[in-house]
C-alpha positions as CSV (number, residue, x, y, z in Angstrom):
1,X,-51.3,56.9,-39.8
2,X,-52.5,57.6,-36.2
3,X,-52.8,54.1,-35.7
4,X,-49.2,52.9,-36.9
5,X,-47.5,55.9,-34.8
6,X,-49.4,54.2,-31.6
7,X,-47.9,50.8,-32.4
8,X,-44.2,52.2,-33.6
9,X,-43.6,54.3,-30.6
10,X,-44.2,52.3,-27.8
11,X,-42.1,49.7,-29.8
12,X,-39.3,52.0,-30.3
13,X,-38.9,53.0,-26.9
14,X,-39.2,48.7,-25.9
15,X,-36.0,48.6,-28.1
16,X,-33.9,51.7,-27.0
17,X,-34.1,49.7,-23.2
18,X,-33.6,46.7,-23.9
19,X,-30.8,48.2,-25.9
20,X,-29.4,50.1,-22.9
21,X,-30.4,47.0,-20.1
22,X,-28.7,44.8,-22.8
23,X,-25.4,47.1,-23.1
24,X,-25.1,47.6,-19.6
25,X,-25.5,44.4,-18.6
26,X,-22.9,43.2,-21.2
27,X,-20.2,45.5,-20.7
28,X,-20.1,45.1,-17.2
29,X,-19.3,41.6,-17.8
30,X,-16.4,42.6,-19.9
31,X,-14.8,45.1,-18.0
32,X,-13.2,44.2,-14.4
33,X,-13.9,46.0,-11.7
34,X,-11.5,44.7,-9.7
35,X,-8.0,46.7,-9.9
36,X,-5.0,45.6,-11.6
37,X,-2.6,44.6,-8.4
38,X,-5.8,42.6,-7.8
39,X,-5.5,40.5,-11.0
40,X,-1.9,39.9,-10.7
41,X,-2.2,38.4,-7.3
42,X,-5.2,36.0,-8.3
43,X,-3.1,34.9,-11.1
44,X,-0.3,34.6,-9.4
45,X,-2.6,32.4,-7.0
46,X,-3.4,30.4,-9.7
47,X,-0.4,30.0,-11.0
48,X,1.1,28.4,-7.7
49,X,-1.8,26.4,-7.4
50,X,-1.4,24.0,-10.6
51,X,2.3,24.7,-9.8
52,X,1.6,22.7,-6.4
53,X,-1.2,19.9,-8.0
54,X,1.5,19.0,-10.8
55,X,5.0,18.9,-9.1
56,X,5.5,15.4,-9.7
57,X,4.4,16.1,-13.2
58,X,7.6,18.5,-13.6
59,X,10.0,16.2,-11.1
60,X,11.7,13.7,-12.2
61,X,12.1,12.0,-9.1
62,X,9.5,9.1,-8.1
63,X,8.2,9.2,-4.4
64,X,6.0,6.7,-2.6
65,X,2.4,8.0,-2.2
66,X,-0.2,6.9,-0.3
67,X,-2.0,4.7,-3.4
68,X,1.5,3.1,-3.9
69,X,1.2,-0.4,-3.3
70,X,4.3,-2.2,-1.7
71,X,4.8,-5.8,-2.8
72,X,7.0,-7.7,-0.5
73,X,8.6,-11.4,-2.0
74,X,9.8,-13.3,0.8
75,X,12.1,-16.0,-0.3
76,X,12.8,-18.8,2.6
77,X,16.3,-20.4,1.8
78,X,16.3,-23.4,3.8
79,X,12.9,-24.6,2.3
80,X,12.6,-22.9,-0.9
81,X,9.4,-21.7,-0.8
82,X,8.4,-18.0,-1.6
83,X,5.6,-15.7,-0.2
84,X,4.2,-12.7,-1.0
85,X,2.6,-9.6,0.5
86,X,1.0,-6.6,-0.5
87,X,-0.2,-3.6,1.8
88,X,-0.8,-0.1,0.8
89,X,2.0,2.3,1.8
90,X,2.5,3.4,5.3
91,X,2.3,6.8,6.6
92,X,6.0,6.5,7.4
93,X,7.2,5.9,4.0
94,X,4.7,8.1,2.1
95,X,7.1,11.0,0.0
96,X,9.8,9.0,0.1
97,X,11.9,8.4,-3.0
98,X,14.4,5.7,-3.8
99,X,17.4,6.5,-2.3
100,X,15.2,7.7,1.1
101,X,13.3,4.1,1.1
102,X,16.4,2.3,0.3
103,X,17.6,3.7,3.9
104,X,14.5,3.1,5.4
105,X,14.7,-0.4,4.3
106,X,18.5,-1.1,5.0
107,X,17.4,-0.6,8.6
108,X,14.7,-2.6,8.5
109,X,15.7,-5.4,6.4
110,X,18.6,-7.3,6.6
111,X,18.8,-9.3,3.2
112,X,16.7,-8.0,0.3
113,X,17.0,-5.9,-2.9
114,X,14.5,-3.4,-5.0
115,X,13.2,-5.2,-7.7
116,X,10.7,-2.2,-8.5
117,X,10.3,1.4,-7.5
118,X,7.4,2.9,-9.6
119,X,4.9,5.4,-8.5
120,X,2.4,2.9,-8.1
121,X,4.5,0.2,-7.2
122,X,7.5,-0.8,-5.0
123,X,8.3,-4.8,-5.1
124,X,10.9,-5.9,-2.4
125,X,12.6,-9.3,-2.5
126,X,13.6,-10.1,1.1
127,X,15.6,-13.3,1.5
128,X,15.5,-14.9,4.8
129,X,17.8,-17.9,5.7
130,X,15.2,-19.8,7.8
131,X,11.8,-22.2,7.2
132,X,8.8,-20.2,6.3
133,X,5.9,-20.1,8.7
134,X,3.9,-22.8,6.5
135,X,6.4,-25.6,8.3
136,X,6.7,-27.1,11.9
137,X,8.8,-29.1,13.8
138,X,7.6,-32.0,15.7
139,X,10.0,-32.4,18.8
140,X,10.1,-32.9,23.0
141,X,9.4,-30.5,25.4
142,X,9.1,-31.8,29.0
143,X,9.4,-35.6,28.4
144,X,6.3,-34.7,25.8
145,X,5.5,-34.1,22.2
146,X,5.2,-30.7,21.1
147,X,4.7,-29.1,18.4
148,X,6.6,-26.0,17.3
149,X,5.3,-23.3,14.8
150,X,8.2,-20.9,13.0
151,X,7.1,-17.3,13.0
152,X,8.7,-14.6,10.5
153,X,11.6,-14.6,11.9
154,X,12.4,-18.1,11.9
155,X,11.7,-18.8,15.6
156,X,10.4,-21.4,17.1
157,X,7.4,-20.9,19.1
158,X,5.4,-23.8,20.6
159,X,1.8,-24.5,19.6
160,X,0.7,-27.2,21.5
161,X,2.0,-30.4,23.5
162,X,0.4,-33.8,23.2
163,X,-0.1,-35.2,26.7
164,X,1.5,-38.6,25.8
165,X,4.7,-39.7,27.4
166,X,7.6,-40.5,25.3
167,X,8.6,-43.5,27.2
168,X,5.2,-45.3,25.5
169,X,6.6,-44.9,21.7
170,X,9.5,-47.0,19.8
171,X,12.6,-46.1,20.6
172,X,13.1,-44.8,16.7
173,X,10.2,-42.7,17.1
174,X,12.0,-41.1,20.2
175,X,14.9,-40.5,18.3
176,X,13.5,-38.7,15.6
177,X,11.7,-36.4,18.0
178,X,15.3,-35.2,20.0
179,X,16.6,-34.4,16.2
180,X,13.4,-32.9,16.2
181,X,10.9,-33.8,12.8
182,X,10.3,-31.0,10.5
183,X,6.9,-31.5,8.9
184,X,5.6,-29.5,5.6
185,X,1.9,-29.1,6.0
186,X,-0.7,-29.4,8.7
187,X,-1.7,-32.4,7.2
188,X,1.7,-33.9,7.1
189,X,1.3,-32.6,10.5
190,X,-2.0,-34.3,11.6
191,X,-1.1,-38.2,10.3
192,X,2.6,-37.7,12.3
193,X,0.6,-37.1,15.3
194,X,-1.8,-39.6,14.8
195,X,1.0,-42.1,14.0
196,X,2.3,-41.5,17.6
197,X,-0.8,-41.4,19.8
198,X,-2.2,-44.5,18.0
């Protein structure tokens, strides 16, 4: 019996701490220490937190943000072609909703309307009354031929001059250059040219 008392005890007394370790340890985890003003405030923290990460979930309203991409369809009148764009949003337009970009763009913009305003994508339809840049105009500058690109907004800008008189080409030829020849591609472009220095 001696023997079994030696090997019940010691066990006993394991179990009544790890019991009490075990309890401690546990309630402690249960309780707070931290007082009740405390708590409020951290919930009241947490509260405006997901407040602040799911406005737009609870507004209505649609705003630019900064992964928004805005399309731009650029419709050229006197050729008929169309182009488009796409670029992420700009700083400058970032939070802005409808009514806001519709401002933003009635300054910038003369001619255009919103096809699309989504949160992840704004399409604009510009229309613009001029060639797009994809044409040029073969013409004289200087008793010369030169060769005029059109930039966005339907300028003229000169790209290069030949260094060929007029005076050595058919007097047809010469006349189409002061009414000025508009050309469609480069390669339109290239065989004109070729045409006249040959």
């Amino acid at each position: 019996m001696v023997k079994w008392l030696k090997i019940i005890v010691p066990l006993c007394i394991l179990f009544v701490v790890v019991g009490f370790f075990y309890g401690f340890y546990r309630g402690s985890n249960i309780t707070s220490e931290k007082p009740i003003d405390d708590y409020e405030d951290s919930v009241d923290n947490y509260i405006k937190e997901k407040l602040n990460d799911n406005v737009n979930l609870m507004n209505d309203e649609v705003i630019i943000g900064p992964n928004t991409l805005i399309e731009y369809v650029i419709y050229y009148k006197e050729c008929g072609h169309t182009t488009t764009e796409i670029e992420k949003a700009t700083k400058n337009i970032i939070n802005l909703n409808k009514e806001e970009y519709t401002k933003y763009a009635n300054k910038k913009y003369k001619n255009y309307e919103i096809v699309k305003f989504k949160q992840d994508e704004v399409i604009l339809k510009i229309n613009k009354d001029h060639l797009c840049p994809e044409h040029f105009i073969i013409s004289i500058k200087d008793g010369k031929i030169a060769v005029y690109g059109i930039d966005d907004n339907g300028e003229e800008k000169i790209l290069k001059i030949i260094d060929q008189p007029i005076e050595l080409l058919k007097k047809i030829d010469q006349e189409k250059l002061n009414r000025g020849i508009r050309v469609d591609s480069e390669e339109e472009l290239n065989s004109i040219l070729q045409d006249f220095t040959s």
